[in-house]
N, C-alpha and C positions, 0 to 999 in steps of 0.2 A: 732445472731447465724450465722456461717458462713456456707452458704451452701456446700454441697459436690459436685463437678464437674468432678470427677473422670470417672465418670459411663456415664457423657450427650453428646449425640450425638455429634459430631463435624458438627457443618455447615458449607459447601463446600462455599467457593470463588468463583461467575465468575468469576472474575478478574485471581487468581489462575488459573485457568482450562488454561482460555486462553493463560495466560503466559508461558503455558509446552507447549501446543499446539502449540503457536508459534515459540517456543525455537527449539523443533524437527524438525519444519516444515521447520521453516531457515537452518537446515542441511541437510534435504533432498534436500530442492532448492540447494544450495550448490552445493551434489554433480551429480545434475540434470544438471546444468550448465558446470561444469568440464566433463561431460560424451558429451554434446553438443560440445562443445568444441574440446574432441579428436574425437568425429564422425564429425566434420567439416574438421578435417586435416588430418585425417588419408587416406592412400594410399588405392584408392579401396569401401571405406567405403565413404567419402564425397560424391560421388556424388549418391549414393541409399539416403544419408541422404536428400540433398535438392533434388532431385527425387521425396522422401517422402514428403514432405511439400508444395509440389506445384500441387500435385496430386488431379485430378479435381475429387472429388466424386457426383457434381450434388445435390440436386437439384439449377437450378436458382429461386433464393427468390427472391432477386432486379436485376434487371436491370444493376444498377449502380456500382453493383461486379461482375457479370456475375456466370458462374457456381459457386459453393460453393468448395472450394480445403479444403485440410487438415488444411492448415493452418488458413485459415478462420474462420474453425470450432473451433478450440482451440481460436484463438482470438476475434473473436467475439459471440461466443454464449458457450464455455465452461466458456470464462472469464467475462461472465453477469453472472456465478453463483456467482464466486469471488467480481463480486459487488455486488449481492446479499449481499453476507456476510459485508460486506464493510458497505453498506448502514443499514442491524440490527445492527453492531457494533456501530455505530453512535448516530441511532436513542436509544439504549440504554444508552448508556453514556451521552447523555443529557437527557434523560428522567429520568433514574434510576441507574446512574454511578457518577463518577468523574467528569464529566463534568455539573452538574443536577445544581451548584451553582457556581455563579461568583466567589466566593472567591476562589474554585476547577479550576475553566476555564481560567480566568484572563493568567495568566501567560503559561500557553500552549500553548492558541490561539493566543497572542504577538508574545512570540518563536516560532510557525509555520511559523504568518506570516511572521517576518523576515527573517526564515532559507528557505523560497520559494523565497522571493522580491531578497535578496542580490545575489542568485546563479543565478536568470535572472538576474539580473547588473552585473556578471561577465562576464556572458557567451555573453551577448550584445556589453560588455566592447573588450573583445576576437574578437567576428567576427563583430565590426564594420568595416566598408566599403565593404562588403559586403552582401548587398540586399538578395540576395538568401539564406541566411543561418539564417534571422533576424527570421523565422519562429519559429524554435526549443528554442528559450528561455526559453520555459517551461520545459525541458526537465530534466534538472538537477534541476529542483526546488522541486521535490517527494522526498519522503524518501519507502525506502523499509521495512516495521514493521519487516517481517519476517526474512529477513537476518541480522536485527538487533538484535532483540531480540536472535537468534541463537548465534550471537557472543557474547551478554552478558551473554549466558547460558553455553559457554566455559571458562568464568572467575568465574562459581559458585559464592559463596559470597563477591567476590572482589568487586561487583558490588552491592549495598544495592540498598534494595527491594523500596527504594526513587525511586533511578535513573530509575529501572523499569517504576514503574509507569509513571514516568514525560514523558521518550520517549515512551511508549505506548498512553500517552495523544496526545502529541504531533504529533505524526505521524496520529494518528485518525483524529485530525483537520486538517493536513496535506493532509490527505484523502480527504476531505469535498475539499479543496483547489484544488486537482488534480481533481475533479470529475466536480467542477463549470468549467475547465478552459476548460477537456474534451468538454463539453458540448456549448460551449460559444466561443472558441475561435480555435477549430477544426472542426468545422460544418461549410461548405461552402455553401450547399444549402439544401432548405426545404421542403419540401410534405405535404403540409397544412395539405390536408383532411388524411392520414396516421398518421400527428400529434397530430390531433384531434380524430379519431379511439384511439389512443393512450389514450389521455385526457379520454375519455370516460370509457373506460378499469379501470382506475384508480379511477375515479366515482363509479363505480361499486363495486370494491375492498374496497374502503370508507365505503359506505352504509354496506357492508358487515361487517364490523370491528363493526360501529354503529347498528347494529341489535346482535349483540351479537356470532356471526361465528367463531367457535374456532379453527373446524379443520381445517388441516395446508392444505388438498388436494385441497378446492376451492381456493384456494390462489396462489397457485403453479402451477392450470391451467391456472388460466387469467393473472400471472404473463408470462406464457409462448405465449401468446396472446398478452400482449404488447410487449412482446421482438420483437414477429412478427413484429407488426405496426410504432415500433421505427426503427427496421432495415429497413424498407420500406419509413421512414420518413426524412432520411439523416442524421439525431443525429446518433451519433455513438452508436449502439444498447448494449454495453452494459452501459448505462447509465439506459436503462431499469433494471437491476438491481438495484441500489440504485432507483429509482421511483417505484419498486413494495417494497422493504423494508418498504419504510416511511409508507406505507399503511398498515403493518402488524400490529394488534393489541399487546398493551404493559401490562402487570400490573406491577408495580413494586413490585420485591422480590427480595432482596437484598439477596446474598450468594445464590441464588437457581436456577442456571444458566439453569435446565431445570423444570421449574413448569409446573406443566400439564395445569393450567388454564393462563399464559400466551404465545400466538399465537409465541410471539418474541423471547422468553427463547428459547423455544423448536427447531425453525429451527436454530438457531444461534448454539443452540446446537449439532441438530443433521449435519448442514453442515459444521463445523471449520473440523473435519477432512479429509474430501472430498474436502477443499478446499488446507489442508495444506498439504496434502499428496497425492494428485496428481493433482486438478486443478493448481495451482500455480507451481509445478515441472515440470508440462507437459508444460506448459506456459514456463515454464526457459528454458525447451529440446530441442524449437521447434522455439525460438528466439536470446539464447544467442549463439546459434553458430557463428559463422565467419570464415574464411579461412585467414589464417595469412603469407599466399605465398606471399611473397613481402612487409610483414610487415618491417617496420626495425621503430628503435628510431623514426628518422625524422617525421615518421607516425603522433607519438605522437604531433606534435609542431605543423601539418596546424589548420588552424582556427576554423572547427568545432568537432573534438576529443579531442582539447587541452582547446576549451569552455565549452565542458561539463563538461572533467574531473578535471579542475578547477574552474570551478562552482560545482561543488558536493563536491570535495575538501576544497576549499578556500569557497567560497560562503555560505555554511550550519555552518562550523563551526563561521565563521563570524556572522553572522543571530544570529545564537541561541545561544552560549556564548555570545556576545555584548551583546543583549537582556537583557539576567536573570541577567547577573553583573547592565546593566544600571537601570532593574527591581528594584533590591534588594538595590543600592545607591539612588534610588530616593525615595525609598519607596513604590513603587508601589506592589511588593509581594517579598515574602522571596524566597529565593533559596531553592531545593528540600533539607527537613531534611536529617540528617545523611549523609552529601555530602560535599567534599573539593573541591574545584572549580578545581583542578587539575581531578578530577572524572567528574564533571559537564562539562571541557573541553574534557573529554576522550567521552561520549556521543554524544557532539557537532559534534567533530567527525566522530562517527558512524550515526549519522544522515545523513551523507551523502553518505551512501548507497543505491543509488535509485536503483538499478536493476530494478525489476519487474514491477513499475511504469513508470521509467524512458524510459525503455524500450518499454512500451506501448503504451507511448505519442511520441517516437522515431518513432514509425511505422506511427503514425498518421501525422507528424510535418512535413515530404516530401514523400505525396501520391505519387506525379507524378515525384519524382529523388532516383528511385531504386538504382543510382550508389550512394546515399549517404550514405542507407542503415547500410552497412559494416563499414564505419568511424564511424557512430552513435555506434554503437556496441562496438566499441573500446575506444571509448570516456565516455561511459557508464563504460566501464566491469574495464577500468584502475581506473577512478574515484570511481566506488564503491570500489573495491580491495583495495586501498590507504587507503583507509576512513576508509577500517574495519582494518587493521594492526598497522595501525597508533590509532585509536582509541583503539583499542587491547592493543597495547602494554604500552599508559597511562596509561589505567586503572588495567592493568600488575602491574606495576610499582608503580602506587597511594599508598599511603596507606590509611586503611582503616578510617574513622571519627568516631570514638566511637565506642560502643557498639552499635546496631542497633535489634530491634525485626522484621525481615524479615516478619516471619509467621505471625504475631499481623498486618502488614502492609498490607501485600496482604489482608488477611482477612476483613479488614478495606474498604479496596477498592471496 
């Protein structure tokens, strides 16, 4: 007897949630960026704008930043909450997502890590022979989730609910990639006993998870207590964000993206919007500006705006289309269902939209050559810009592969 399903609850998607979440949140950075942009050149208005940003509000935490300015504060301790999020996104999609089984992972984590490897070999390829610039490699190897998924969410169902999934995988593992490199390959010096106050913090936080600690408030405090000791510890503090995540307790429940008796559901829950609607946009306001007085083409072609921008250009697409075709002829995994490789190409594409990332690591990659600063910016903003139009306009253009159940997809996820 077939049952009636007419009347039964529908169970929400995380996967769904996140996907709207992200889709808006890519337009609001969007037009956070373009608002950056004309307060950067406009007459009268630039100079209140980087006025604002450099504006010391105190207190001195470390030493080794000196007072705390505005912009500090957005970068290093608004954007530990954004890892925060970063690092529960993670920690769920391997535990209780898409990523939870190699037959799920396989092919994501390949494609990340080629679509990171090839954009450093371009951009190395770019500014060989010169030393000074060999720094930023990483720069154009991130992908930006959020202004990607924004632009897949401007082609509605052009874009099957496959392809979603595969670049929201991807760029998560991508995540995990930018976050090791932060950590590892940004950090020039270290404050033992700060890093070890650190280590202990996060003992704590354990124990706590293991004794059965549900509410989100104990969590939230000693998470704010390592950010302390991390930013004292010369690791770039918000790495403290993804290290207080891993610590958050999990259950897995599938489709129940806020269950009360999981610790992870609920903050991932309650902080995507606070991340995507103004931690991340504020982040965009207060970085992607630049001053384009004496820009001209030529700009484009010196060696480190023209390595980023064809490393997140050339470089991602490379990486993760090569990838999934050489994937899917050797056998290793199929290419994303409901997908014409012309669509798979249009992705590839939009993968290489680093902004937010890009930009992050951009700050980090020459502490000590502020004049480089502004090229990085531009080498960034052309190279993701390229990547989303061009991406755009395949997947414009593709036509669609079959009939595809979108809804049955996410849901699945």
């Amino acid at each position: 007897m077939q049952q009636d399903t007419r009347h039964r609850p529908r169970v929400r998607s995380a996967l769904r949630e996140f996907l709207k979440g992200e889709a808006a949140g890519g337009i609001v950075l969007m037009a956070a960026a373009a608002a950056a942009m004309i307060a950067a050149n406009l007459p009268g208005l630039a100079e209140e704008y980087f006025h604002l940003l450099h504006l010391e509000t105190g207190p001195v935490i470390s030493p080794k930043y000196g007072p705390m300015t505005v912009h500090l504060w957005i970068n290093d301790a608004a954007m530990a909450l954004f890892f925060l999020l970063v690092g529960l996104e993670i920690k769920r999609e391997f535990v209780d997502g898409r990523l939870a089984s190699w037959e799920h992972r396989r092919l994501p984590v390949v494609a990340a890590a080629a679509g990171m490897l090839f954009p450093a070999l371009v951009y190395l390829a770019i500014t060989a022979g010169m030393p000074g610039l060999t720094n930023g490699w990483a720069i154009p190897a991130a992908t930006d989730i959020a202004f990607a998924i924004g632009v897949l969410a401007l082609l509605g169902k052009r874009a099957p609910a496959s392809l979603k999934l595969f670049l929201t995988t991807v760029a998560i593992v991508d995540d995990m990639g930018a976050v090791a490199i932060i950590a590892l390959a940004y950090t020039a010096s270290i404050n033992s006993l700060a890093l070890g106050l650190a280590a202990l913090v996060m003992a704590v936080m354990y124990v706590m998870g293991r004794s059965g600690v549900t509410k989100l408030w104990p969590y939230l405090l000693m998470a704010a207590v390592l950010w302390y000791f991390v930013f004292l510890s010369g690791v770039h503090a918000t790495i403290a964000g993804v290290a207080a995540a891993m610590m958050i307790p999990i259950r897995k429940t599938p489709g129940a993206p806020d269950a009360e008796d999981s610790p992870l559901h609920r903050l991932e829950h309650a902080l995507h919007p606070w991340s995507a609607f103004l931690i991340v946009p504020l982040f965009g306001f207060a970085n992607a500006g630049v001053s384009l007085a004496g820009v001209t083409p030529a700009t484009l072609l010196e060696p480190l705006p023209l390595g980023i921008a064809a490393g997140l250009l050339l470089g991602k697409q490379i990486g993760i289309f090569g990838c999934i075709w050489a994937a899917e002829k050797a056998g290793f995994a199929p290419r994303p269902g409901n997908a014409g490789w012309a669509q798979i190409y249009g992705v590839a594409l939009l993968a290489g939209i680093g902004f937010t990332m890009s930009l992050f690591i951009g700050g980090l990659a020459f502490p000590y050559q502020p004049e480089l600063a502004d090229s990085v910016k531009i080498g960034v903003l052309a190279g993701s810009l390229l990547s989303a139009v061009a991406g755009f306009l395949v997947l414009r253009l593709a036509a669609r592969r079959g009939d595809t159940n979108d809804e049955a997809e996410l849901d699945a996820g």
